[in-house]
C-alpha positions as a Markdown table, in Angstrom:
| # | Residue | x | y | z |
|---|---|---|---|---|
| 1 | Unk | 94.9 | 26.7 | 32.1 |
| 2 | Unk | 98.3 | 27.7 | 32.8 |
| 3 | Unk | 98.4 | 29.7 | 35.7 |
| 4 | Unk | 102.4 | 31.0 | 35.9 |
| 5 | Unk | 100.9 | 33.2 | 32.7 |
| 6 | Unk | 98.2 | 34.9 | 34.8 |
| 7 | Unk | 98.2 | 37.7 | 37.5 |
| 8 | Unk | 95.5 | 36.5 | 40.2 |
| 9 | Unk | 93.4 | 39.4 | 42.7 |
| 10 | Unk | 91.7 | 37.9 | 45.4 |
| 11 | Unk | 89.4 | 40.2 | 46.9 |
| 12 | Unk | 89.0 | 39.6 | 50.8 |
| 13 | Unk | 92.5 | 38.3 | 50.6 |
| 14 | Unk | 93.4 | 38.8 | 53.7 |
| 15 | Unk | 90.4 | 36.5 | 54.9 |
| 16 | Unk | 90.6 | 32.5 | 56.0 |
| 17 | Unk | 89.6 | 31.5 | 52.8 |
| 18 | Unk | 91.5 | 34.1 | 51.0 |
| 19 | Unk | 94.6 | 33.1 | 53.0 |
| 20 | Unk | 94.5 | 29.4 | 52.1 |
| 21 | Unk | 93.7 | 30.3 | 48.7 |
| 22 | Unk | 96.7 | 31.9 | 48.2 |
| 23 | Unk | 99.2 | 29.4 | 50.0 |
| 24 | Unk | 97.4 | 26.9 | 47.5 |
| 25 | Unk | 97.9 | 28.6 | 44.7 |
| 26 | Unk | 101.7 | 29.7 | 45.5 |
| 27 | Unk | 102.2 | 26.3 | 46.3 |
| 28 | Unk | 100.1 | 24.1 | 43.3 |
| 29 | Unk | 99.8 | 27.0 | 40.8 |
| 30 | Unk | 102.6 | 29.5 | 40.8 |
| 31 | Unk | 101.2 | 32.4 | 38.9 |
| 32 | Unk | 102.9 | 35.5 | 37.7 |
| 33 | Unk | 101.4 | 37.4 | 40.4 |
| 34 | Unk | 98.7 | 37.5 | 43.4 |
| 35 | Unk | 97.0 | 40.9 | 44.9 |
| 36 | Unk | 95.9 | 40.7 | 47.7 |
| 37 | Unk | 92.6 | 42.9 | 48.3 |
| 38 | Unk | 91.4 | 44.0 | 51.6 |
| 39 | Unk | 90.5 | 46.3 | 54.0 |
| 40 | Unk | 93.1 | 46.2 | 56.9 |
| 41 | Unk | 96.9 | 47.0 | 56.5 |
| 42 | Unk | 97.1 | 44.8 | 59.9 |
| 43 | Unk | 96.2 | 41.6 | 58.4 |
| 44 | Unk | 98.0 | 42.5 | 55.2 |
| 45 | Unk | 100.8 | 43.0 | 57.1 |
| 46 | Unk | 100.8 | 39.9 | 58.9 |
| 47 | Unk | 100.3 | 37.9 | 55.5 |
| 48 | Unk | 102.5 | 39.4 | 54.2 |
| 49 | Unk | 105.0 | 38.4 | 56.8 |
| 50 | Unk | 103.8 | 35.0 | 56.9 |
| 51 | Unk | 104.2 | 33.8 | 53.4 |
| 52 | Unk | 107.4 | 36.4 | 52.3 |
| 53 | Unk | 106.6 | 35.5 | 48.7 |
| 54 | Unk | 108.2 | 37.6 | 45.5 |
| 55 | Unk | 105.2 | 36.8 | 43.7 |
| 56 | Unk | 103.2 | 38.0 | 46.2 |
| 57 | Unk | 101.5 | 42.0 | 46.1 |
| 58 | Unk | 99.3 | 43.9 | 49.0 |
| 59 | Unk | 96.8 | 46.7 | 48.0 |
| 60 | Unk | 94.5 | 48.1 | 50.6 |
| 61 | Unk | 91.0 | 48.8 | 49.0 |
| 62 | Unk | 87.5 | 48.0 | 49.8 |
| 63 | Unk | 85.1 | 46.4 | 46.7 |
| 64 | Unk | 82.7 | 49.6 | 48.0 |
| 65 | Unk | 84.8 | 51.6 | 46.1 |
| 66 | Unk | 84.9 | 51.4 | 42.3 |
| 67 | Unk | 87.4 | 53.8 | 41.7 |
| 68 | Unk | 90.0 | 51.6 | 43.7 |
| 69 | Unk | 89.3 | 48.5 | 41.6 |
| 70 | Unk | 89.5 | 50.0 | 38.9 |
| 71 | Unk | 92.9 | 50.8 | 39.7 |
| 72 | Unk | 93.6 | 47.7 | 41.3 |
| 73 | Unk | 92.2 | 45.7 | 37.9 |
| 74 | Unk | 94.9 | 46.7 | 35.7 |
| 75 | Unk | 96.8 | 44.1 | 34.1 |
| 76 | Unk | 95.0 | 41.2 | 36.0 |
| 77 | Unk | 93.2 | 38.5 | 33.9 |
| 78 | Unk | 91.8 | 35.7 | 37.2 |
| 79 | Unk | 89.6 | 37.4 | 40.3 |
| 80 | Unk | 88.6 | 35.1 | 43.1 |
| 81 | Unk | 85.7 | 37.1 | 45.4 |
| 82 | Unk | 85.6 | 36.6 | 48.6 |
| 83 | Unk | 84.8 | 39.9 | 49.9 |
| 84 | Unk | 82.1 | 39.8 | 52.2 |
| 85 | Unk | 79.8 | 40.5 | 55.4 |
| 86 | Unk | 79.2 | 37.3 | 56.4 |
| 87 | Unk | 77.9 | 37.0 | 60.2 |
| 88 | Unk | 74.2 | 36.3 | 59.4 |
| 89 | Unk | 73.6 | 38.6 | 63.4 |
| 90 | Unk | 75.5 | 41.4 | 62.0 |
| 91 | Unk | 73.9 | 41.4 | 58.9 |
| 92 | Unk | 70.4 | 41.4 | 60.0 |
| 93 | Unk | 71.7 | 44.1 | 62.8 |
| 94 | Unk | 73.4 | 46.6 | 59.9 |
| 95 | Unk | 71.4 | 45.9 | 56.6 |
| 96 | Unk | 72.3 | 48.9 | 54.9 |
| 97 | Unk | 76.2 | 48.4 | 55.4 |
| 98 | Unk | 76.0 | 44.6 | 53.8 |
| 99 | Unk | 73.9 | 45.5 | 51.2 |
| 100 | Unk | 76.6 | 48.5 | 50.2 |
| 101 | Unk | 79.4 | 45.0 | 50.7 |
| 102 | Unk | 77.8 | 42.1 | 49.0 |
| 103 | Unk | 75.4 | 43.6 | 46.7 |
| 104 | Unk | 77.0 | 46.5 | 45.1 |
| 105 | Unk | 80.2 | 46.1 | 45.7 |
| 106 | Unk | 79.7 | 42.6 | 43.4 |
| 107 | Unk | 78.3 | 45.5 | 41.0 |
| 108 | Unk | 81.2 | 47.6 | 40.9 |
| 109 | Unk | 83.6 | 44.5 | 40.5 |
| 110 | Unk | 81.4 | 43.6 | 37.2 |
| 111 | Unk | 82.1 | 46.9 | 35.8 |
| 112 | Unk | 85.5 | 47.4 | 36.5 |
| 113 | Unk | 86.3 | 43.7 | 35.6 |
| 114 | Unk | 85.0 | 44.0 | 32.0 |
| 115 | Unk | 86.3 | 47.5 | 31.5 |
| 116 | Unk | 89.7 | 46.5 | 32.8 |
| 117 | Unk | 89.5 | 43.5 | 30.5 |
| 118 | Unk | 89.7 | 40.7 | 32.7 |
| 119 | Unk | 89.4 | 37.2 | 31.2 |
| 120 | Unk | 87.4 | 35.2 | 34.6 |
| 121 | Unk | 85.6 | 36.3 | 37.8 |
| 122 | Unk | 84.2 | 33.5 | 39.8 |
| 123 | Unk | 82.3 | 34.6 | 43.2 |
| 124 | Unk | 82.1 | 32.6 | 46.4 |
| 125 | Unk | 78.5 | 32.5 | 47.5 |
| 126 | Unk | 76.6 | 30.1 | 50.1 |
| 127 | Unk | 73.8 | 27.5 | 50.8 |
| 128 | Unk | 72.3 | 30.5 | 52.9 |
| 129 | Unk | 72.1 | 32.1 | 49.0 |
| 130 | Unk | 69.5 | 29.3 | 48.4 |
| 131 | Unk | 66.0 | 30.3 | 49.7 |
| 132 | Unk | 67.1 | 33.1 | 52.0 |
| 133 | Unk | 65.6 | 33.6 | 55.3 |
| 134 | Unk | 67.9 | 36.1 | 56.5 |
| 135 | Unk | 69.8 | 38.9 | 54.9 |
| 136 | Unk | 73.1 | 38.0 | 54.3 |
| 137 | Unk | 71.6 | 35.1 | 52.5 |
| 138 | Unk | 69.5 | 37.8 | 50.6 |
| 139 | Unk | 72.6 | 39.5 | 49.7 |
| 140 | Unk | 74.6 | 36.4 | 48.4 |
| 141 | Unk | 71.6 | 35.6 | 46.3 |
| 142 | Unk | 72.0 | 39.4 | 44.4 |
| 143 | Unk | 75.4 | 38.8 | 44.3 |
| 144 | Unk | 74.5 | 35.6 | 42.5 |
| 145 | Unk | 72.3 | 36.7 | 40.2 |
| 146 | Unk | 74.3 | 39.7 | 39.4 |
| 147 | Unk | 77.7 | 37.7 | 38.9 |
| 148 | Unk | 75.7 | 35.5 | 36.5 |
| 149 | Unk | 73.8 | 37.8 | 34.5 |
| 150 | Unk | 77.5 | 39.6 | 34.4 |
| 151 | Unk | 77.9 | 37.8 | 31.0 |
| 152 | Unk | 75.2 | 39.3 | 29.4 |
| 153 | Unk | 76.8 | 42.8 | 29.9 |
| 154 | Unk | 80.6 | 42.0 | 28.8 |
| 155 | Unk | 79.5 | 40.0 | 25.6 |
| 156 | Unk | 80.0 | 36.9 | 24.1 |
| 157 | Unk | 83.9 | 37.6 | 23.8 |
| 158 | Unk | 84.4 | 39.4 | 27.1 |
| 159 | Unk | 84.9 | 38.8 | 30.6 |
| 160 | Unk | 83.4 | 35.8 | 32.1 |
| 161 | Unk | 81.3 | 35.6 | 35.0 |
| 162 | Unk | 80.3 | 32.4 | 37.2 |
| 163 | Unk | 80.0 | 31.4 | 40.9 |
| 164 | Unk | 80.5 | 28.5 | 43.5 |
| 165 | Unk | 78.4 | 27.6 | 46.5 |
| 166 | Unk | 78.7 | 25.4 | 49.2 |
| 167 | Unk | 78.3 | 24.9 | 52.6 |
| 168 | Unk | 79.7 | 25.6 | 56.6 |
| 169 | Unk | 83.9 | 26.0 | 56.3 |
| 170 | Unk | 85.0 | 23.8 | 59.2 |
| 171 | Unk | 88.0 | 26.6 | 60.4 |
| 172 | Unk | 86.2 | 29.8 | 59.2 |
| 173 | Unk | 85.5 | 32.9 | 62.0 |
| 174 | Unk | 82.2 | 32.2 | 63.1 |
| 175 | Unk | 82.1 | 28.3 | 62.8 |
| 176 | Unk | 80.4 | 26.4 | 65.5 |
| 177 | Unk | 83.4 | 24.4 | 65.8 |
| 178 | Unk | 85.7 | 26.0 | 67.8 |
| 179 | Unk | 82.8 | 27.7 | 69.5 |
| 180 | Unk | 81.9 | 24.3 | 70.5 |
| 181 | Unk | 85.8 | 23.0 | 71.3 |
| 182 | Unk | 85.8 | 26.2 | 73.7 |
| 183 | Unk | 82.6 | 25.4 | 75.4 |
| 184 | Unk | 83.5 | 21.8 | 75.8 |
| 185 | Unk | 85.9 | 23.5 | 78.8 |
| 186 | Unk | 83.2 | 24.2 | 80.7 |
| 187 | Unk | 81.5 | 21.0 | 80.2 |
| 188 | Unk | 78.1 | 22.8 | 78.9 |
| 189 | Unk | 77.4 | 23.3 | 74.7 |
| 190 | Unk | 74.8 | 24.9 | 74.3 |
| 191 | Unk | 72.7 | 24.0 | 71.1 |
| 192 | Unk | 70.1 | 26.4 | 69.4 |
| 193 | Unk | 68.2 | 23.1 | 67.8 |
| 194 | Unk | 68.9 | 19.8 | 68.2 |
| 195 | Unk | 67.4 | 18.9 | 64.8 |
| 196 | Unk | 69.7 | 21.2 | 62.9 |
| 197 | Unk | 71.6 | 20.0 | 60.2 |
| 198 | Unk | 74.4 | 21.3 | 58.0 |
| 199 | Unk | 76.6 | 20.8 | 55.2 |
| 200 | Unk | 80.3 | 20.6 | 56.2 |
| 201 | Unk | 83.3 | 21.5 | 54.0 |
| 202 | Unk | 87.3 | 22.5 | 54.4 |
| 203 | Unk | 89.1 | 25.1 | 53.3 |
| 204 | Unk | 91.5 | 23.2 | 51.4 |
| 205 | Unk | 88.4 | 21.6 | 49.7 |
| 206 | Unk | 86.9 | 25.0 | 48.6 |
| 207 | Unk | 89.6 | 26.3 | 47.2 |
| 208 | Unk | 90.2 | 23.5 | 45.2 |
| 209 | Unk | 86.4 | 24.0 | 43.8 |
| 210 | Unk | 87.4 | 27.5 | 42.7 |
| 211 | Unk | 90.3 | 26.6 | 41.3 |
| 212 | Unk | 88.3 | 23.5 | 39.3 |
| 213 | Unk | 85.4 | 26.6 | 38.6 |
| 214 | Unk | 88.1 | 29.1 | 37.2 |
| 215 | Unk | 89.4 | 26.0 | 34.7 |
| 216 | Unk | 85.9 | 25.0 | 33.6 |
| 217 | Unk | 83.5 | 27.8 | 33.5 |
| 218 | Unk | 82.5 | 29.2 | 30.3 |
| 219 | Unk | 80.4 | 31.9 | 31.9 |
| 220 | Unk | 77.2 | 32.0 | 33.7 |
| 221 | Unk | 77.5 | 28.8 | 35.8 |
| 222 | Unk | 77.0 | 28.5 | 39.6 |
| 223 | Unk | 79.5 | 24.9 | 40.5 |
| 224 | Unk | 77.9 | 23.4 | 44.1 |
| 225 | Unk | 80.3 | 20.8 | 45.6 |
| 226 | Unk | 79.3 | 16.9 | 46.8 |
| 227 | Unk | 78.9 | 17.5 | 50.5 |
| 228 | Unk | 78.8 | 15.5 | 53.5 |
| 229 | Unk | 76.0 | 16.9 | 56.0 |
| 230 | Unk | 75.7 | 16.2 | 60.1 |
| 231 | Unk | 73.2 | 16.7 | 62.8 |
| 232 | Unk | 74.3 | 19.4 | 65.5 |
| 233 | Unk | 73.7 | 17.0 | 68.1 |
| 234 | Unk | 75.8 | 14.6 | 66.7 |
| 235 | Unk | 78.8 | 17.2 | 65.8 |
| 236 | Unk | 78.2 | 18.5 | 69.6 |
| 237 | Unk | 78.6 | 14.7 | 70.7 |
| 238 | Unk | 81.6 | 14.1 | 68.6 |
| 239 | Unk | 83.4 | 16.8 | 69.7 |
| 240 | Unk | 82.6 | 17.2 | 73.7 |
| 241 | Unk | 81.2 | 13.5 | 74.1 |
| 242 | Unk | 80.4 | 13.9 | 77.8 |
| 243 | Unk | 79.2 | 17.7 | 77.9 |
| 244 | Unk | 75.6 | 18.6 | 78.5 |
| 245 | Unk | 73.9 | 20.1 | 76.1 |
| 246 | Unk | 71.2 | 23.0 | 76.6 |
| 247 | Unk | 68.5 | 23.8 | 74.1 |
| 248 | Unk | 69.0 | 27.7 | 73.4 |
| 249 | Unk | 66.5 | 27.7 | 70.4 |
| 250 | Unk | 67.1 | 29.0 | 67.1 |
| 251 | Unk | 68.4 | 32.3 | 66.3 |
| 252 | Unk | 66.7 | 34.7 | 64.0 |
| 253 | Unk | 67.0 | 34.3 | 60.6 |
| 254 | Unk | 68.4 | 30.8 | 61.1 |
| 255 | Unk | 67.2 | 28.0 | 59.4 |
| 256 | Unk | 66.8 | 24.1 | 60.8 |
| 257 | Unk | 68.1 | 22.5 | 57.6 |
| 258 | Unk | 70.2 | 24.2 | 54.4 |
| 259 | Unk | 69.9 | 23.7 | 51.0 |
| 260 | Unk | 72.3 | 23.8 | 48.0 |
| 261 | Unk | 70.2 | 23.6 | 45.0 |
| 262 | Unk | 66.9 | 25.4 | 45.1 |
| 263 | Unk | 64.1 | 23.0 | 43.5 |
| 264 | Unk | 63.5 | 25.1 | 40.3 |
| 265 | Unk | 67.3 | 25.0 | 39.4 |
| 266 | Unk | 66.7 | 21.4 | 39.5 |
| 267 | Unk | 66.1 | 21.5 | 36.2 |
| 268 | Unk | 69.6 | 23.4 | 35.0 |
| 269 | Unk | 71.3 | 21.1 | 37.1 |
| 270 | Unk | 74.1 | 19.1 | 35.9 |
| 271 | Unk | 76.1 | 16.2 | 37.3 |
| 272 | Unk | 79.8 | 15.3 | 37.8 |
| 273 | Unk | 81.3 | 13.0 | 40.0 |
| 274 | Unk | 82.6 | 15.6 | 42.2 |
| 275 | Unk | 80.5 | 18.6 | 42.1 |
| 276 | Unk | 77.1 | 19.3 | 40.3 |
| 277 | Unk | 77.1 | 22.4 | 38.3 |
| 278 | Unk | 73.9 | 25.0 | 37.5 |
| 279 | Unk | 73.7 | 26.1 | 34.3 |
| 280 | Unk | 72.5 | 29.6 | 33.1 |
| 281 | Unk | 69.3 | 29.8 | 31.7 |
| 282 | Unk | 69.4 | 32.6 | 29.0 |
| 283 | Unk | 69.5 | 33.2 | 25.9 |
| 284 | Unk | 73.1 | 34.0 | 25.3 |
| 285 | Unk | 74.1 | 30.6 | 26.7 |
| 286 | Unk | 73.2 | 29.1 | 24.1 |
| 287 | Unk | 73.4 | 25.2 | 23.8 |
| 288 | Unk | 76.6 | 24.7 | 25.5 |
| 289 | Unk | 76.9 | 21.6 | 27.9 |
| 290 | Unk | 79.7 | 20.7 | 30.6 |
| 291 | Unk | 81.8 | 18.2 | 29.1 |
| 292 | Unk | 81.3 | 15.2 | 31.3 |
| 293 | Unk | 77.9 | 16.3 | 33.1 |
| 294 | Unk | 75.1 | 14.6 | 33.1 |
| 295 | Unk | 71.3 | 16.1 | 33.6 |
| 296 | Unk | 70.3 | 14.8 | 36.8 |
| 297 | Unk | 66.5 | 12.9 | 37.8 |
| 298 | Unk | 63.5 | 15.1 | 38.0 |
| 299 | Unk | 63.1 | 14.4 | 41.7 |
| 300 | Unk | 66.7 | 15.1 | 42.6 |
| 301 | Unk | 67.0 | 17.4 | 45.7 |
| 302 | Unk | 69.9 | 18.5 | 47.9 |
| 303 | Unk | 69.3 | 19.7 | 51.3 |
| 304 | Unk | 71.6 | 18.9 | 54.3 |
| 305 | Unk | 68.2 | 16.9 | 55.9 |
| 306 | Unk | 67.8 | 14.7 | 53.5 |
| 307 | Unk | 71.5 | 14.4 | 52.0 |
| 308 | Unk | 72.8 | 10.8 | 51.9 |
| 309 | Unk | 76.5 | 11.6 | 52.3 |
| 310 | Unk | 76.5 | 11.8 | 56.2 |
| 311 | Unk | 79.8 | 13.1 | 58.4 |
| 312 | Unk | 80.7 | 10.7 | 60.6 |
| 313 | Unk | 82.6 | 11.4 | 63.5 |
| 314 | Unk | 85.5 | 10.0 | 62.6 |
| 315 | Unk | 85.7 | 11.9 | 59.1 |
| 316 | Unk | 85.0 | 15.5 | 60.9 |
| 317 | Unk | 88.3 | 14.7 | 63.6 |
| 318 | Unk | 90.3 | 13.7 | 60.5 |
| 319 | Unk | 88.8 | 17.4 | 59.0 |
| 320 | Unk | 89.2 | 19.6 | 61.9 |
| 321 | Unk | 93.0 | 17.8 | 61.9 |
| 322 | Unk | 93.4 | 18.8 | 58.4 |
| 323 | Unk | 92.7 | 22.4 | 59.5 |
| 324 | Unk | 94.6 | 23.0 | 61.9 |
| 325 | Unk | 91.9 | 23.7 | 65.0 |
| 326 | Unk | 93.4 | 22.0 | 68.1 |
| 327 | Unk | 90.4 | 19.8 | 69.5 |
């Protein structure tokens, strides 16, 4: 793909991921233009500070409101979304207000995308998509299914719709991370579960999955990246080895252990070395393959329990480094 032909909107711009996104694509890509697509003039104006690009535009809207994408559409052929409410506690405590972010505003961007003629949309989504237990996880799964079955509604020469999904970002708001690094002052972490595991990934490594998505997708697939996973005791005793730790139990709609293929996509799932990919399965698909995938075994699973890939110690310094989160 070439990017320096395209103009790029990044909904939730102004967000960590949106924010590395866009100093990785300024940086590796160069296209024609980037909005940015967010809420709050602060943090626009901030990033907008911050990176002083030319190629670079700010437009305050909210994905709640289809009239402003539509508007904000014109002319733009790439959308990363990233919009979302994403603190599982919040969630649960306003349903009605994430259901309005994740779910239909994914809606309006589908319609205003394929009228507006875009050429690619690819959504960010999460393991908490897979199996939900909570409702942001709920949400993330609409916005899934909606994104995918997107295609069906702008035709086979239309916009094209697919997702990623992966797991924990290591520097994003909310991350147990620096919550840990600050409680490691007081000597005491406190840990809801000590048999909780997670998947663990960078920014700079999700981004580069969406990028690798945008280039590859033909529409309707959901691209899941090869993760290391970590227990919480052992991420609490990497990063404040002689704190004690104290047993809070789990929170609600919290699970012990994540997954990032559900076992009945097992059989769409197929295999690169980097990432697996999920492929659609309906009838305007079609026959289409991956080029370079390979089906994967009938008893192939990929939860962060069971996950051979483990994070050792060593690997999540060298990732938290990579951030940018002083330990």
């Amino acid at each position: 793909m070439d990017w320096s032909t395209k103009v790029v909107l990044i909904t939730g711009g102004t967000g960590s991921f949106g924010k590395k996104c866009t100093a990785i694509l300024l940086k590796e890509c160069s296209p024609r233009k980037i909005i940015i697509f967010s809420r709050d003039e602060l943090k626009q104006h901030e990033m907008r500070n911050a990176l002083d690009h030319p190629s670079l535009r700010f437009f305050i809207g909210d994905v709640r409101d289809r009239e402003r994408l539509y508007r904000a559409l014109e002319g733009v052929q790439i959308v990363i979304h990233a919009a979302a409410l994403k603190q599982v506690p919040a969630a649960e405590y306003n349903p009605f207000e994430a259901v309005k972010t994740n779910v239909i505003g994914a809606q309006n961007l589908i319609d205003a995308a394929i009228d507006r003629g875009v050429e690619r949309v690819l959504g960010l989504s999460t393991d908490k998509a897979v199996n939900p237990v909570n409702l942001y996880g709920a949400t993330k799964l609409c916005a899934e299914k909606l994104l995918i079955q997107g295609n069906s509604y702008s035709g086979r020469h239309g916009t094209r719709f697919g997702c990623v999904r992966y797991g924990n970002v290591v520097a994003s708001r909310g991350s147990v991370i620096p919550l840990f690094q600050k409680q490691a002052e007081s000597g005491v972490l406190t840990v809801t579960d000590k048999r909780m595991t997670r998947f663990w990934i960078t920014l700079e490594q999700g981004v580069h999955l969406v990028l690798t998505a945008i280039e590859r997708m033909s529409g309707g697939e959901i691209f899941v990246p090869k993760l290391p996973s970590m227990n919480i005791l052992d991420l609490a005793r990497a990063l404040a080895p002689n704190a004690r730790l104290e047993t809070i139990g789990i929170r609600p709609g919290e699970k012990l252990h994540e997954v990032l293929i559900a076992e009945d996509e097992v059989r769409q799932v197929r295999e690169t070395d980097n990432f697996y990919v999920i492929l659609p399965h309906h009838p305007w698909w079609g026959e289409r393959e991956l080029p370079g995938a390979r089906p994967v075994g009938p008893d192939f699973s990929y939860s962060s329990d069971t996950n051979p890939q483990r994070l050792e110690a060593s690997e999540l310094a060298a990732m938290i480094q990579r951030t940018g989160i002083e330990g």
